[in-house]
N, C-alpha and C positions, 0 to 999 in steps of 0.2 A: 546667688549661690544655690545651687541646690539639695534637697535633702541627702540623692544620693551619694554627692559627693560628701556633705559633712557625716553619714555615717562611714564613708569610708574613712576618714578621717580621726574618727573617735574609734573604729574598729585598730585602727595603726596605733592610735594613743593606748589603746586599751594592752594590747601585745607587749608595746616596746613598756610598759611602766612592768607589766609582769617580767620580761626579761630581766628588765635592771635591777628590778629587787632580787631577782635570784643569783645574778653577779656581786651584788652587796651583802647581801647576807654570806655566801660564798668564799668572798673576802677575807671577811671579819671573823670566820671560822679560822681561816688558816695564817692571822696574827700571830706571834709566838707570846707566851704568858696568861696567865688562866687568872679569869675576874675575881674568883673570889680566894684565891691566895691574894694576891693584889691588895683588895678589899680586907682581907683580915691581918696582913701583914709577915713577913717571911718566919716569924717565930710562932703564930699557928701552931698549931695539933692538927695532925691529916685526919682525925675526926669531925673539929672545925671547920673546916676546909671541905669535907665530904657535906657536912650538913647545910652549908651555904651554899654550896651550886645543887644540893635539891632542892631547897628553898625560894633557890634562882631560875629551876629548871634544867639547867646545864647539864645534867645529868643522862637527860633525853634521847631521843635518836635525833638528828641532825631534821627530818624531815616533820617531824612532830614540833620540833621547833621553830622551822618556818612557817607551817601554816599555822600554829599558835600565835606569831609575831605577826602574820598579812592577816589573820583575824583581828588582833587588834587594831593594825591601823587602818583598816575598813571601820571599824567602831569607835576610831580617834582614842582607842588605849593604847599609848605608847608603852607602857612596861613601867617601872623605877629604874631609878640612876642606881648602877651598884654600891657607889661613894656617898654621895649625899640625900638618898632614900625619896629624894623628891620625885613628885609624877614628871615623868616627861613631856607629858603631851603640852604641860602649860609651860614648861621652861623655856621650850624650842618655839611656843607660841607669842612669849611675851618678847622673843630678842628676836623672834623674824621682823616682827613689827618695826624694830629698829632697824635691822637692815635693808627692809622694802623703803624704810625712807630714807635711807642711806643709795641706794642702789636705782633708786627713781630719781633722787636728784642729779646723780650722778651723771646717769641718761639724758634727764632735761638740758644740764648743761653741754652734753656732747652734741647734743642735736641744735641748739644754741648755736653751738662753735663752726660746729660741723656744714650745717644746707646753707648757711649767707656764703662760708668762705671759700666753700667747693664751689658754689655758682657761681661767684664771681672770679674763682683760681680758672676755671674750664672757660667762660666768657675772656679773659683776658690772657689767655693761656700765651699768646706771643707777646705781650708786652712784658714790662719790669714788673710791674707790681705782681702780673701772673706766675713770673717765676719765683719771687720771693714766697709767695703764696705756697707752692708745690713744697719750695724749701722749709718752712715752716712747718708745715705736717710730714716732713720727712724727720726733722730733730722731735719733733713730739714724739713721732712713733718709738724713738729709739732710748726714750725715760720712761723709767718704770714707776709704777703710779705710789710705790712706797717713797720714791727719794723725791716725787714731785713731791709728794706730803712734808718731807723733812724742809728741802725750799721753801716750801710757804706758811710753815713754821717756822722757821729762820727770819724769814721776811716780815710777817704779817702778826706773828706774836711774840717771840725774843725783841724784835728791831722796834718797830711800827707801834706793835701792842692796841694794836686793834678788837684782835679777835682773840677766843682763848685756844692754847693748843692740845688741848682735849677735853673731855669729860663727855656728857652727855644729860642733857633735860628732857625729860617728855613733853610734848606739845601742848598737853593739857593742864602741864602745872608750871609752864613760865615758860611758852612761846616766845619770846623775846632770846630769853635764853637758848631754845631748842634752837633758832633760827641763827644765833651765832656758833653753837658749836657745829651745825650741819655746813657752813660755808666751806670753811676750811677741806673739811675731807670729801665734800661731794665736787669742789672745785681740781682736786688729787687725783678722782678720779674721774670725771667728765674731764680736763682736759686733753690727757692721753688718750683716751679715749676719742676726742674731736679731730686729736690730730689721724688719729686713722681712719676714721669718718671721714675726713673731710678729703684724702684722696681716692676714698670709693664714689665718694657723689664728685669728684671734678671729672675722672672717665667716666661714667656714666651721662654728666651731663655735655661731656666732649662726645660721645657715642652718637646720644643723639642730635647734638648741632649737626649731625655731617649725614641725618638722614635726610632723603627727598621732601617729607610729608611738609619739614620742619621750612627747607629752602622754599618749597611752594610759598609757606604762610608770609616768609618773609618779600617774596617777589610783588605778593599784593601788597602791598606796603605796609606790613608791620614791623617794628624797630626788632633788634636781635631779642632785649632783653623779654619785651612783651610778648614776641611769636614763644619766646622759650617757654613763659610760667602760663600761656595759655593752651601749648601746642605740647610742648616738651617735658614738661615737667611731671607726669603721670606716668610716664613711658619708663625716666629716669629713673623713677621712682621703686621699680620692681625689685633692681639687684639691689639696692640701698635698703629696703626691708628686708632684704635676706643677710644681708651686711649688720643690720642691726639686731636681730636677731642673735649672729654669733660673738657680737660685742655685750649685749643683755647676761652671753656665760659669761666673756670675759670679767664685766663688770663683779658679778660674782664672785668669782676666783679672787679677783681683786678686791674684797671690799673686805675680805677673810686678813689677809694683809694691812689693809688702812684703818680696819677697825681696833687695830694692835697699837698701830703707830699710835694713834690717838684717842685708844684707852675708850675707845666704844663696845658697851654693853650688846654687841651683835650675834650674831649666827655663827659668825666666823671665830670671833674671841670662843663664845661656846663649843667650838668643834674645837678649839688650838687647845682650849684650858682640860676637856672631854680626851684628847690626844695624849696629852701630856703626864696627867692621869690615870691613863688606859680604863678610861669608865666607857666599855665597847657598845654598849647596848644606846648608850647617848652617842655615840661617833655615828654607829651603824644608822639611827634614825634622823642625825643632823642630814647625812651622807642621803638619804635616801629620800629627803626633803628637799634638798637641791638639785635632786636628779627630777626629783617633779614636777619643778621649777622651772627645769629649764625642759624639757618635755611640753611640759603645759607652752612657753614661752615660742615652743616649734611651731605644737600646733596650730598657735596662735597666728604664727607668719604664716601658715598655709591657710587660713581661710583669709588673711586679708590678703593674699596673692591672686585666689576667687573673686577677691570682693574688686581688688584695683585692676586688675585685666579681662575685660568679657573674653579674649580668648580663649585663656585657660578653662571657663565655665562651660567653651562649646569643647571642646577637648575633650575632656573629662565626662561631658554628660554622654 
């Protein structure tokens, strides 16, 4: 890869996060209900009331407010919560932790489900077993990763009682336990997740069975499966990184939902509980944590787009 193209690349990251922060804070402006009524409660004194939003700033002009608010989080000050006085920056710090390993398992498992059952749904694409295959990730796609959660809590801890159906342990104070309660909801959502995975990689790897490059390898005598993971499988490989990429948001979206079901200490329960409370200043910076999440997350599929294709590298340079 080369330089020029990764600063073009950090110059576009650089743009689109200034954008997004000005549609987020933008936002969050034009909520109806004002934080520190909210915060003091509707029987207040509009003196009270007056002196909490200068205490809070609120009082400000709109554009002294943003750049107060992108100064801090260039210096990792998020502000205080209006509600419970805590700093922000470590609240949203200690539950992203939980949802990256919420949201990484989750992945692990789609790509699990996902690259065996595409490869061999597109390999077997005229037989039985290949259309059962396509069928399969056509009902997964169409279950939503909250009611997978309910099933396999119906299943697996009401029935079975295997596993528990919520809570949460940190890793470092009873791994055993962190590792049961992470089954269940990374399983809720890695497998919807697999199932629409795993119909991007059977075209992709149907795409390329039907190139020339592919038929040559196999005319010199190599078996289908071997010319594919030798010949084929890097080629396939492009849309599938761009496919998981926009599965990486989806999982996000989704994990704000399964963290609820199952009573996880995450990102998402903190933006649902931050919502619900109208503590704006914690929405607005959960909100704008996850836009740079999945920003970063883009990026991140354009350089290994550079790194998996030398075309694109002569292209570009």
């Amino acid at each position: 890869m080369t330089l020029s193209a990764l600063a073009r690349r950090l110059w576009v990251l650089a743009v689109s996060v200034l954008v997004s922060s000005v549609l987020v804070f933008a936002f969050m402006q034009v909520l109806p209900g004002d934080p520190a009524r909210v915060a003091l409660g509707i029987n207040a004194s509009e003196e009270a009331v007056a002196q909490l939003r200068a205490d809070y700033g609120l009082d400000r002009p709109l554009p002294t407010r943003y750049l107060e608010w992108m100064n801090g989080l260039a210096h990792g000050d998020l502000g205080v919560s209006y509600l419970s006085h805590l700093q922000i920056g470590p609240l949203i710090a200690d539950r992203l932790g939980v949802t990256a390993w919420l949201v990484g398992a989750g992945m692990l498992v789609a790509c699990l489900v996902a690259v065996p059952l595409g490869v061999l749904a597109a390999v077997r694409h005229r037989r039985p077993s290949g259309v059962a295959l396509a069928a399969f990730s056509q009902v997964g796609v169409a279950i939503p990763a909250f009611l997978a959660g309910i099933l396999l809590i119906t299943v697996f801890a009401v029935h079975l009682r295997w596993l528990p159906a919520g809570g949460w342990s940190a890793p470092s104070s009873d791994p055993v336990a962190f590792a049961r309660a992470l089954v269940l909801p990374a399983l809720s959502l890695g497998l919807v997740q697999g199932a629409v995975l795993t119909r991007y990689v059977r075209s992709s790897v149907l795409e390329v069975l039907r190139e020339d490059y592919l038929r040559t390898a196999r005319a010199k005598g190599l078996l289908p499966l071997p010319a594919l993971v030798r010949h084929g499988l890097r080629n396939a490989s492009i849309p599938v990184v761009t496919v998981l990429a926009l599965q990486l948001t989806t999982l996000l979206i989704g994990a704000v939902v399964v963290e609820r079901v199952f009573v996880i200490p995450g990102l998402g329960s903190l933006l649902l509980d931050a919502v619900g409370s109208r503590d704006l200043l914690v929405v607005q910076n959960v909100v704008m944590v996850l836009v740079l999440a999945v920003l970063a997350v883009n990026a991140l599929v354009e350089v290994c787009y550079l790194l998996i294709d030398p075309r694109m590298r002569v292209r570009r340079s």
